[in-house]
N, C-alpha and C positions, 0 to 999 in steps of 0.2 A: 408813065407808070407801067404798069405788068398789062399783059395781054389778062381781058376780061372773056369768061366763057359766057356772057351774057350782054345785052345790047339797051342803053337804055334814050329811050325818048321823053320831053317832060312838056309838059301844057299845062295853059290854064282856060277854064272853064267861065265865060260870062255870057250870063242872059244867055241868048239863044245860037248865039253863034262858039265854035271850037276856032283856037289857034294856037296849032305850036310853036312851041316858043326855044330857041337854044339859051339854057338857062348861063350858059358861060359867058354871052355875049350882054346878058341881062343884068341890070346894075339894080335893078330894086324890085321887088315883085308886091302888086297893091295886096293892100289888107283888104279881110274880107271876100275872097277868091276860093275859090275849088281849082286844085289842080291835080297832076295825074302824072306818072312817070309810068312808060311802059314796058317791060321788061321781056325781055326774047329768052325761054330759058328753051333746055338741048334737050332730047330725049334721053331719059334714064339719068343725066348728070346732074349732081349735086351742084348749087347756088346759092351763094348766103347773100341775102339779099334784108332790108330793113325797111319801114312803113316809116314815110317821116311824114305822113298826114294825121290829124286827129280828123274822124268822123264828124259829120255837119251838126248833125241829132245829140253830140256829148255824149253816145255812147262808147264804151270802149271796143280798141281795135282786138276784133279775134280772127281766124280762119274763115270764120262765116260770113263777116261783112268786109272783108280786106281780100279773100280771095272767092268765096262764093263756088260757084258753080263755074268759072273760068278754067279752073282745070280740072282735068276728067277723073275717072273713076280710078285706084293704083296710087293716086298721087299721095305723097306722105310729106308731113311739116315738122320739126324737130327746132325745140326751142330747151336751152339749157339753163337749167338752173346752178347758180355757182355755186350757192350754202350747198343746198343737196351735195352736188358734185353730179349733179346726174341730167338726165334729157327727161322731159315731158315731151308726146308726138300727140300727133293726131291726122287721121287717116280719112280721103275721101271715098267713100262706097255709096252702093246703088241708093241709101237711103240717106245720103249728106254726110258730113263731117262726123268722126266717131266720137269730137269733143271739140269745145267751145274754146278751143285752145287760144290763149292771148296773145296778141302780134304788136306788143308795146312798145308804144315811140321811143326811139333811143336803144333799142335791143334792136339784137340780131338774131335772122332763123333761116334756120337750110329748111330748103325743101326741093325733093325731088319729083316730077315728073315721070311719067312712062312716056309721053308723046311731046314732041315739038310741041310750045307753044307762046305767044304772048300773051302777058295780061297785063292788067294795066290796076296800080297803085294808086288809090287816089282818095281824096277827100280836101277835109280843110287845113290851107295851108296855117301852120301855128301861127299864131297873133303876139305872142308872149314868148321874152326869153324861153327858151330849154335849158332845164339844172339838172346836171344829172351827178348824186355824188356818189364819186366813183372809190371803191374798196380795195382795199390792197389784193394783189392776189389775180387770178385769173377769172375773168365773164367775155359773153359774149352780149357786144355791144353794136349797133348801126347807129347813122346818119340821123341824125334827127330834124334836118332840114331838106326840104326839098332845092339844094343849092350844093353843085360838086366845088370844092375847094381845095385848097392846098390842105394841109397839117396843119405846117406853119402858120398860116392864116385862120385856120378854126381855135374852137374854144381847147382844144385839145394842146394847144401851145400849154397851157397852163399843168402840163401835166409834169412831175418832178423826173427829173434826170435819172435815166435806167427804166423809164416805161418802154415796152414794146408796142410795136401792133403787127399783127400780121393777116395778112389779103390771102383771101380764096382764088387761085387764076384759073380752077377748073379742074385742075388735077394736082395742085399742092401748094404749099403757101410760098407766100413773098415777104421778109420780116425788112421789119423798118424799123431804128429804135432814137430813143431821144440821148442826145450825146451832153456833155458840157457846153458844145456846141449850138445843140438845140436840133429839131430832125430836118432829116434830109434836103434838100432844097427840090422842088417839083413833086413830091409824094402827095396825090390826091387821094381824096373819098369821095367814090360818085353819091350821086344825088340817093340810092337807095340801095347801098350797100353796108354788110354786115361786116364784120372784121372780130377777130380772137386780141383782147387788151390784155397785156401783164403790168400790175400797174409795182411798183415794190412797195408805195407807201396812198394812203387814201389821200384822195384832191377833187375838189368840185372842178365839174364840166361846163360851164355857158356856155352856150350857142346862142347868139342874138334870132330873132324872128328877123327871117326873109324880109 
């Protein structure tokens, strides 16, 4: 696929001990698990990046328990809204997050950095299909599994002839689109990546749980 301006690692969390794990070499990840994908973002550069954990607690994913205090003061989160047509942000400053902003499974969200840094993504991995129904027209969408796969192989196969998708590589996009053929062949989604969807007509999304 396209060169990534961002680097990702993915684990999972049992009992007392940490092991990462390469989820490409992994043929089935247990239920019941906390895992973690850890993301390398650039100074100052934009990264669309996606949360494909639900929280242990069933609270929902926002800026505050998804990225917390991992990245510093400057740093800004931008999640769009499609009806709107517009962006919702939120800002970290000396006294936390400027808003509870939501980092929903299955969406995508930039956010940028002032300083080098990693952080790491993580919670519970989903137990239950992922449904996402998808509307005609333009959103921004991520990964909703912690598992990088092809296209072809995800639930996005299902998507009708004339959908796009187009990758963030760091400095501009990468379009891929679905043919009579069906798309590309080798076109992945990492495990916690965002992407721009053009769909022409509404179609539900499955993604099986991990």
């Amino acid at each position: 696929m396209m060169q990534k301006s961002w680097k990702l690692a993915m684990g999972c969390i049992a009992a007392v001990a940490i092991m990462a794990t390469n989820v490409r070499a992994q043929d089935e990840i247990a239920s019941n698990v906390v895992g973690y994908v850890k993301v390398a973002l650039e100074a100052g550069q934009l990264s669309l990046l996606a949360q494909p954990f639900d929280q242990v607690d069933g609270s929902a994913n926002t800026v505050n328990n998804v990225l917390g205090t991992q990245v510093g003061i400057g740093t800004s989160v931008y999640v769009y809204d499609a009806e709107a047509g517009t962006y919702a942000n939120a800002g970290r400053s000396a006294l936390g997050w400027t808003a509870a902003l939501p980092l929903t499974r299955g969406y995508g969200f930039w956010i940028n950095s002032p300083a080098a840094v990693e952080i790491l993504l993580m919670g519970q991995v989903p137990e239950e299909d992922s449904v996402m129904d998808v509307e005609a027209g333009l959103a921004l969408y991520g990964n909703p599994v912690p598992v990088e796969q092809t296209i072809a192989d995800s639930g996005l196969n299902a998507a009708p002839m004339g959908t796009s998708i187009n990758f963030w590589d760091g400095s501009g996009y990468v379009n891929v689109g679905k043919s009579a053929f069906g798309w590309p062949a080798g076109t992945s989604i990492g495990m916690a990546e965002g992407f721009w969807m053009i769909a022409p007509s509404a179609f539900q999304w499955t993604e099986p749980a991990p």
